[in-house]
Backbone as numpy.savetxt, mean C-alpha at the origin, in Angstrom:
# Nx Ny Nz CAx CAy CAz Cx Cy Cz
18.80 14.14 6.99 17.42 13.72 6.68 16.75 14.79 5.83
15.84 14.64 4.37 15.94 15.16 3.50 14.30 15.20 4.74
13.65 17.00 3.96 12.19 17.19 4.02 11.16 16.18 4.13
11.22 15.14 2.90 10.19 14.52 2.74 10.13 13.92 3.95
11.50 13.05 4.32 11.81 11.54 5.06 11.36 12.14 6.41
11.94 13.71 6.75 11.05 14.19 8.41 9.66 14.46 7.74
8.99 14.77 7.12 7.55 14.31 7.15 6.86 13.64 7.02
7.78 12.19 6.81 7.31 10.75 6.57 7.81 10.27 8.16
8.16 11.05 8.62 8.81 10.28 9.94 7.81 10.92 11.09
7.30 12.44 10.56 6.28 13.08 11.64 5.01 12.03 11.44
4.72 11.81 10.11 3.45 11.04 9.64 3.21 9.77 10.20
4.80 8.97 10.75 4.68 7.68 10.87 4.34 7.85 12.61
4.92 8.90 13.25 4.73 9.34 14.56 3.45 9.35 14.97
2.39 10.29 13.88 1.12 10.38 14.11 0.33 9.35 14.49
0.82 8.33 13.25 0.13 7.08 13.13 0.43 6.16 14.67
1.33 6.05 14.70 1.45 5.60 16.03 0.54 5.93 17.33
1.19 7.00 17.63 0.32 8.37 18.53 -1.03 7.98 18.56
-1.66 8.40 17.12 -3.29 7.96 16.90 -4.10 6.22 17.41
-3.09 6.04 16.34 -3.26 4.55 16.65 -3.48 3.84 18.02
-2.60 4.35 19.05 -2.82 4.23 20.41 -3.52 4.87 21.09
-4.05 6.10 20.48 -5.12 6.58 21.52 -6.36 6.08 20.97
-6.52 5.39 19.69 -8.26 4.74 19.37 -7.94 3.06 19.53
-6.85 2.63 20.36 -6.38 1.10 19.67 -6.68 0.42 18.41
-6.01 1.32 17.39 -5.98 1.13 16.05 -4.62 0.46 15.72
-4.43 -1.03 15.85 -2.78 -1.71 15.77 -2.69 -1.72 14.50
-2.93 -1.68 13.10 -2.88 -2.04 11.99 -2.30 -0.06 11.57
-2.48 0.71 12.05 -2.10 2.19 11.99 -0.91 2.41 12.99
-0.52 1.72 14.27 0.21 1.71 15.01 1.42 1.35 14.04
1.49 -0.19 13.37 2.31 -0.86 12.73 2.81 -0.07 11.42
1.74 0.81 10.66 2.37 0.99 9.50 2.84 2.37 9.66
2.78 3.13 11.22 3.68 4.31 11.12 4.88 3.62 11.89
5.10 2.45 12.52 6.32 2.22 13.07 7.15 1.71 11.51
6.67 0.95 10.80 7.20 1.24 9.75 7.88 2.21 8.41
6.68 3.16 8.69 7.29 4.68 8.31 8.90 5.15 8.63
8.24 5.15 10.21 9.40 6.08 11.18 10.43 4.93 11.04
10.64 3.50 10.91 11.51 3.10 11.17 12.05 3.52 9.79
12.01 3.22 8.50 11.86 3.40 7.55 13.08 4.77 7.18
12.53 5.83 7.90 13.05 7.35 7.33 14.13 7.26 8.38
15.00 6.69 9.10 16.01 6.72 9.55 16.99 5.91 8.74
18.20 7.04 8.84 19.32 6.88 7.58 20.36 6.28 8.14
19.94 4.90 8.81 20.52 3.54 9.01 22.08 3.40 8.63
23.21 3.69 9.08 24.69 2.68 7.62 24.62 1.31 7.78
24.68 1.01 6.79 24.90 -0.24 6.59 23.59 -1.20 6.73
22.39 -0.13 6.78 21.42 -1.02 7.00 20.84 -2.01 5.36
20.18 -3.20 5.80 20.15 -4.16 4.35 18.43 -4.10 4.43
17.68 -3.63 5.13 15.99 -3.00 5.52 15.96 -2.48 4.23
14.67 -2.02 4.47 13.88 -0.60 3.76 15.14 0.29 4.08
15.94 1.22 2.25 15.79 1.93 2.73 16.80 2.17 0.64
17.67 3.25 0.45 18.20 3.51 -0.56 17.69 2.04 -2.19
18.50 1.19 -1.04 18.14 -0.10 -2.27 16.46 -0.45 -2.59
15.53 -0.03 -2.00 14.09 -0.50 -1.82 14.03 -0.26 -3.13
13.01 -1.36 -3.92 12.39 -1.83 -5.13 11.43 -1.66 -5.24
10.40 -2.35 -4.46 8.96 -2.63 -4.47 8.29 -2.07 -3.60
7.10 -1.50 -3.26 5.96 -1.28 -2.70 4.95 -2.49 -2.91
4.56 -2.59 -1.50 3.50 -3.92 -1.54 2.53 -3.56 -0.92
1.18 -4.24 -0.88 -0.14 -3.63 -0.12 0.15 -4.52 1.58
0.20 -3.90 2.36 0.30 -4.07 3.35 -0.55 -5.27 3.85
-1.94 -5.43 3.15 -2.40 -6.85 3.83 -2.44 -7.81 2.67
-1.36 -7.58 1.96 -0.43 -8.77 1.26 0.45 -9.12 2.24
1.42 -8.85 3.60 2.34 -8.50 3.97 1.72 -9.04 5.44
0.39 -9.19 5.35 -0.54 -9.70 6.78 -0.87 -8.72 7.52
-0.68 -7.67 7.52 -1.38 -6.89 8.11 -2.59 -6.42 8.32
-3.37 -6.34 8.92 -4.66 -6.35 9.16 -5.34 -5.01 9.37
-5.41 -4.45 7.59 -5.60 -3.25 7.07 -6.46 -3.38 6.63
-7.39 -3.97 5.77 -8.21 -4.09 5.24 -9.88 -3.26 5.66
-10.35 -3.04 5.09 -11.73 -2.51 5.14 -12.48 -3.55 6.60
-12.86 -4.48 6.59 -13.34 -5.24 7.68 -12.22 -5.67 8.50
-11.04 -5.00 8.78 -10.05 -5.28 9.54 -9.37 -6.61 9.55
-9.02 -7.49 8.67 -8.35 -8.71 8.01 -7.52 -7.97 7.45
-6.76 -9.55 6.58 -5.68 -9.24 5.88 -5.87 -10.27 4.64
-5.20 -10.21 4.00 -5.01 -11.17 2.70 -3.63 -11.92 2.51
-3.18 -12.29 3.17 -1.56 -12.50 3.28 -1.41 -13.56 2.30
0.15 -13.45 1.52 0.59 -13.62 0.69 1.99 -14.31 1.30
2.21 -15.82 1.32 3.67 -15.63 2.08 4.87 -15.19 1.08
4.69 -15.06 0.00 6.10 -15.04 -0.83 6.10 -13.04 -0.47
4.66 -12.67 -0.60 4.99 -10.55 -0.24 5.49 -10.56 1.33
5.09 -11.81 2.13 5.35 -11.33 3.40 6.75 -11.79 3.40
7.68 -12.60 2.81 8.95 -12.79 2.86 9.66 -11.54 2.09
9.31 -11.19 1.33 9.42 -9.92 0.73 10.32 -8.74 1.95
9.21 -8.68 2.64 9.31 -7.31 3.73 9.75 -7.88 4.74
10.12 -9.11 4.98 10.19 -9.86 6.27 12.41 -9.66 5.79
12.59 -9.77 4.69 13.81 -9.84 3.96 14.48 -8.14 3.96
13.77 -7.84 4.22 13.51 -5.59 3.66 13.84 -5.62 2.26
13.35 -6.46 1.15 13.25 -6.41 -0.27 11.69 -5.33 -0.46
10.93 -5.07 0.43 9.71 -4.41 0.08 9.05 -3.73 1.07
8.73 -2.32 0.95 8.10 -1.45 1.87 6.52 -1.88 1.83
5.36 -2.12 2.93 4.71 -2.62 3.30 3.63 -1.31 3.25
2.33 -0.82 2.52 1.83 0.44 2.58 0.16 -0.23 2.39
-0.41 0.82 3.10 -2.10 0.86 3.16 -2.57 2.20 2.55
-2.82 2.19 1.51 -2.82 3.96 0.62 -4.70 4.35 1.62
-5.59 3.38 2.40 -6.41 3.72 2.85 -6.33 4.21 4.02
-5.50 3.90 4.75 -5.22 4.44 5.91 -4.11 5.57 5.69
-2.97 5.63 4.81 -2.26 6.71 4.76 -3.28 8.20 4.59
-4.29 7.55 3.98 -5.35 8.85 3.75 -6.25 9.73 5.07
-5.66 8.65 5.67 -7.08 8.88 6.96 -7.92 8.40 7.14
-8.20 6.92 6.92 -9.25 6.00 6.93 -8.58 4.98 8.20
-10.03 5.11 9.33 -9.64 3.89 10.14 -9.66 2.15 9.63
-9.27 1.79 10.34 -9.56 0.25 10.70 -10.12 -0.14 11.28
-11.48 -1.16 11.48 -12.04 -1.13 10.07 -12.91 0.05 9.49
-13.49 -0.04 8.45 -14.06 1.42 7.83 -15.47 0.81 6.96
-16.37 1.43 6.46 -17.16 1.04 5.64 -16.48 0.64 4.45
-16.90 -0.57 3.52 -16.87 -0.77 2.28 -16.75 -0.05 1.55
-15.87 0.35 0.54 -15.43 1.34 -0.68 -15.69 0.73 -2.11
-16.43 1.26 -2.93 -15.72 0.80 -4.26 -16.09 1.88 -5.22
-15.59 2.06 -6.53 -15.15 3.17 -7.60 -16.30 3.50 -8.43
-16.86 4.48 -8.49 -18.26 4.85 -9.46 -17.48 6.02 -10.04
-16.90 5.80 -11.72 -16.33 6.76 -12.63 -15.16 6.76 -11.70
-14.82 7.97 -11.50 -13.71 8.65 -10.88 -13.49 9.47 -9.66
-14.91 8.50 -9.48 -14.95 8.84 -7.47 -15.17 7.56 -6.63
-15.16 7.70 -5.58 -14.92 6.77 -4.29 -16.05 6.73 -3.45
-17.15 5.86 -3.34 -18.09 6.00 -2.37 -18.33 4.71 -1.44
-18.57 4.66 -0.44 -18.33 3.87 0.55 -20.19 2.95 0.57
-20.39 1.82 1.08 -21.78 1.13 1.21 -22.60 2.43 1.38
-22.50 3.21 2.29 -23.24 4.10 2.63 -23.70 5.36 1.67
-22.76 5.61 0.73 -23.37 6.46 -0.24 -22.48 7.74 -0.21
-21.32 7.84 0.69 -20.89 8.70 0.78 -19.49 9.10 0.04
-19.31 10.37 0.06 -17.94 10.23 -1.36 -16.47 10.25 -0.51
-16.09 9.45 -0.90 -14.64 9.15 0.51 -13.51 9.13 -1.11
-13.61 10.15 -2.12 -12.79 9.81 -2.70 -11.41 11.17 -2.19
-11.95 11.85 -1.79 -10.61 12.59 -1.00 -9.81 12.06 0.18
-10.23 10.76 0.68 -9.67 9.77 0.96 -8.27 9.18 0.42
-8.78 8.50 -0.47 -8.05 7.80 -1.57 -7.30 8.58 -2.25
-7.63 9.50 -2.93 -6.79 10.47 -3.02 -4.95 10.66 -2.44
-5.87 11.18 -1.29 -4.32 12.13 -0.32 -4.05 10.45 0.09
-4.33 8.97 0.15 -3.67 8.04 -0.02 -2.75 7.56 -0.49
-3.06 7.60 -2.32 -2.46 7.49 -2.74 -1.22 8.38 -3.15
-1.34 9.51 -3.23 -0.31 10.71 -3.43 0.57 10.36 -2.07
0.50 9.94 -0.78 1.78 9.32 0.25 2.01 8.10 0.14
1.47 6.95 -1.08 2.28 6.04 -1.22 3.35 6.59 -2.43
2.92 7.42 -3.36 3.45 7.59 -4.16 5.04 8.52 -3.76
4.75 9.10 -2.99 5.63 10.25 -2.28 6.64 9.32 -1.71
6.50 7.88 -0.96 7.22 6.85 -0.42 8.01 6.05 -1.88
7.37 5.68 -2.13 7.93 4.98 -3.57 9.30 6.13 -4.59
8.50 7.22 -4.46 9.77 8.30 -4.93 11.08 8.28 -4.04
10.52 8.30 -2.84 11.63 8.65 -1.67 12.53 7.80 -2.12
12.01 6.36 -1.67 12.90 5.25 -1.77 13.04 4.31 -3.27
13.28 5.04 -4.16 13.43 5.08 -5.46 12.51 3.66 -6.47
11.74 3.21 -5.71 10.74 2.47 -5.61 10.58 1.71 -7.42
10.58 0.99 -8.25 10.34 0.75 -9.75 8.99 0.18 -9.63
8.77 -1.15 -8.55 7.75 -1.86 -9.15 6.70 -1.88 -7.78
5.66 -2.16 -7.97 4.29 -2.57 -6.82 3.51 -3.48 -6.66
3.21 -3.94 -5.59 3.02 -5.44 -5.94 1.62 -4.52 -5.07
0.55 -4.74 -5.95 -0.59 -4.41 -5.37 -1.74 -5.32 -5.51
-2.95 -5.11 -4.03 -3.85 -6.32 -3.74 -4.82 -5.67 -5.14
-5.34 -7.14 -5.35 -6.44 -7.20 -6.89 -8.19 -6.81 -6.41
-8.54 -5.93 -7.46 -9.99 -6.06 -6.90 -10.33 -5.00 -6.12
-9.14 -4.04 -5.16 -9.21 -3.15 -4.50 -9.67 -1.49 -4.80
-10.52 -0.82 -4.45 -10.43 0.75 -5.01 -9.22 1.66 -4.86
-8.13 1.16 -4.43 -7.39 2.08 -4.40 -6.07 0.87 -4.78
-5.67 -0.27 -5.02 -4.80 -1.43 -5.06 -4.86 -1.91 -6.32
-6.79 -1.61 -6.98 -6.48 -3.07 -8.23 -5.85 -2.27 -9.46
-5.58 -3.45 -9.83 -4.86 -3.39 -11.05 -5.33 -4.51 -12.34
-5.97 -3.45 -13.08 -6.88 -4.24 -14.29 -7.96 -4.51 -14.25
-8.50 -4.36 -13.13 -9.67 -4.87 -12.67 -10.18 -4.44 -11.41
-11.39 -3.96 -11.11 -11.68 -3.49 -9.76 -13.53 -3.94 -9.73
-13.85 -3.47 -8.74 -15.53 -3.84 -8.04 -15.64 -2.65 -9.06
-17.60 -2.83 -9.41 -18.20 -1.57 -10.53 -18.85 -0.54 -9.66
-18.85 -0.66 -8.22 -19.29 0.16 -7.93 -21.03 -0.37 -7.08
-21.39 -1.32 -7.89 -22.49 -2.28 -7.45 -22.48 -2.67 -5.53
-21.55 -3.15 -5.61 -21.73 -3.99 -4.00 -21.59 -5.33 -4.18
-22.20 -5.58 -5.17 -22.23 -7.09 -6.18 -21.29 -7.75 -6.29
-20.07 -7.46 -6.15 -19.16 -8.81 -6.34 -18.83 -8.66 -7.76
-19.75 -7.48 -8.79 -19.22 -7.44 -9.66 -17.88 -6.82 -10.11
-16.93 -6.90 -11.19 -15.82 -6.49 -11.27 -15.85 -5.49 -13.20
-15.11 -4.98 -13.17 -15.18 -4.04 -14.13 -13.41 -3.74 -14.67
-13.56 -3.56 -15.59 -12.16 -3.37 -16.18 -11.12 -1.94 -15.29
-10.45 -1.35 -15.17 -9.99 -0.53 -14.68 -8.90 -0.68 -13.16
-7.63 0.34 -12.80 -7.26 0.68 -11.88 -7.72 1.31 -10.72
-7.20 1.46 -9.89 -7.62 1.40 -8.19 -7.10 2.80 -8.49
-7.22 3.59 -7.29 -6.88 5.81 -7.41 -5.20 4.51 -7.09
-4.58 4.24 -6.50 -3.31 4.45 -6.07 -2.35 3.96 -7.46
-2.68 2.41 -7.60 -2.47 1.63 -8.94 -1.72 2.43 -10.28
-3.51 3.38 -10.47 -3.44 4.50 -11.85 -2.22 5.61 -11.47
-2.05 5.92 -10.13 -1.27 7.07 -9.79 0.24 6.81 -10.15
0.18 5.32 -9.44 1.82 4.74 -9.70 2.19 4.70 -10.99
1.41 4.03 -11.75 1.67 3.89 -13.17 1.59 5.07 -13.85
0.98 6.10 -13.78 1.20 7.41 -14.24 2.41 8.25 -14.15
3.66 7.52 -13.50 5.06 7.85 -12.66 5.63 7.04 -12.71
5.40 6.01 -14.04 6.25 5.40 -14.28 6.66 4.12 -13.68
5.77 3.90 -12.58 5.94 2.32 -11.75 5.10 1.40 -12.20
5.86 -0.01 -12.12 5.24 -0.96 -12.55 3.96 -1.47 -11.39
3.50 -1.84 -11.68 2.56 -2.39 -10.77 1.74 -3.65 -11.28
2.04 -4.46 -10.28 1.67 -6.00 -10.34 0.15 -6.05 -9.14
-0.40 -7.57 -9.72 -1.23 -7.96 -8.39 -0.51 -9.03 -7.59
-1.34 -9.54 -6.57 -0.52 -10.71 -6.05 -0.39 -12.69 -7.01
-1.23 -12.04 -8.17 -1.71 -13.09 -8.67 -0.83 -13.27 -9.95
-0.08 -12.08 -10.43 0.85 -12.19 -11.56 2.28 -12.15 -11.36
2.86 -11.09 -10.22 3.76 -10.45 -10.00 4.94 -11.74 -10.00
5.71 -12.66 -9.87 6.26 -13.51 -10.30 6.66 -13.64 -11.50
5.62 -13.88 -12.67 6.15 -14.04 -13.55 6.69 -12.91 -14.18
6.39 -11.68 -13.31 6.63 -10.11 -14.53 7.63 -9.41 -14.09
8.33 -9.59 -12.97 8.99 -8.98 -12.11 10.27 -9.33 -12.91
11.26 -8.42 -12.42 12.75 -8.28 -13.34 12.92 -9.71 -12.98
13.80 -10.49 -13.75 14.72 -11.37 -13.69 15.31 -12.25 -12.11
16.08 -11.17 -11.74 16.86 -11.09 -10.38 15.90 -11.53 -9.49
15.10 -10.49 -9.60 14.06 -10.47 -7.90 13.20 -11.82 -8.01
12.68 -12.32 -9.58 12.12 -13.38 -9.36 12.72 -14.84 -9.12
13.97 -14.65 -9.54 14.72 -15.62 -8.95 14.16 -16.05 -7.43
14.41 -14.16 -6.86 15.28 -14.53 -5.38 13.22 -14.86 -4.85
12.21 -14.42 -5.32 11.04 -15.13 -5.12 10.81 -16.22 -5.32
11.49 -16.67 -6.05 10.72 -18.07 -6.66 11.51 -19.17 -5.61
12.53 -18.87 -4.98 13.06 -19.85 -4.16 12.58 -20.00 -2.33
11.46 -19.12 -2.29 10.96 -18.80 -1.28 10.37 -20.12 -1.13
């Protein structure tokens, strides 16, 4: 077990650990995923050497989200249900509970309804999805739309409004800065290699 994978495996421990002492299940789930994750399985056909994609976790149904929902997607949740895709919350990898105040992007910071700057949040978020996606040699991301740390092309202005503004989410910009593709749940089909959309499209 390489460095990273035992500190992705202490991290997924935490989450657990934590998770059960505030009954936080949506943090419980995505460090049992971690930890299951960083074990060097033979012969396993899961998450793990072969992994492709990174997906937003409440694409995947998990009930990560800012008001504690999900957005589920059944073709991302067959995805991870298949181990074609690792399942990640770059808001909670940061240290953000479930649920949390409202977030959205003013310039190149992160402030929550309340006024406060939660972009060191998002941040150390996104830098451990990105750290996961390296591990497991990761190409493409299927990330939720509209999100401060997920969208892609498009995000909230910062308003509260419902309005939307051109630009990437902190995690989105990070991936793509390293070379990963990154999709929303609303395109990723048609853009995805060849192969994989096959094996989607018959879902």
């Amino acid at each position: 077990m390489s460095g990273i994978q035992f500190a992705l495996l202490l991290f997924g421990l935490f989450l657990i650990v934590s998770g059960a002492v505030f009954a936080n299940v949506p943090a419980i789930i995505v460090g049992l995923v971690l930890a299951v994750a960083t074990i060097p399985w033979k012969n396993h056909k899961g998450v793990g050497k072969d992994q492709k994609i990174i997906v937003s976790a409440c694409l995947a149904g998990f009930n990560c989200r800012y008001n504690g929902t999900n957005k589920l997607n059944d073709r991302i949740k067959e995805l991870v249900e298949k181990g074609e895709a690792i399942p990640v919350c770059p808001e909670q990898l940061g240290g953000m509970s479930t649920p949390r105040i409202r977030s959205e992007q003013e310039g190149e910071k992160v402030f929550n309804k309340n006024g406060e700057d939660v972009t060191e949040y998002f941040l150390r978020g996104a830098n451990e999805v990105l750290r996961i996606a390296i591990l497991y040699d990761c190409k493409e991301a299927i990330l939720k739309s509209g999100s401060p740390s997920c969208g892609c092309g498009w995000v909230y202005d910062g308003s509260f409004t419902g309005t939307l503004k051109e630009g990437d989410g902190v995690t989105a910009n990070l991936l793509k800065a390293n070379g990963i593709k990154v999709y929303t749940e609303e395109n990723f089909v048609k853009n995805l290699p060849k192969a994989a959309r096959n094996n989607v499209e018959k879902t």
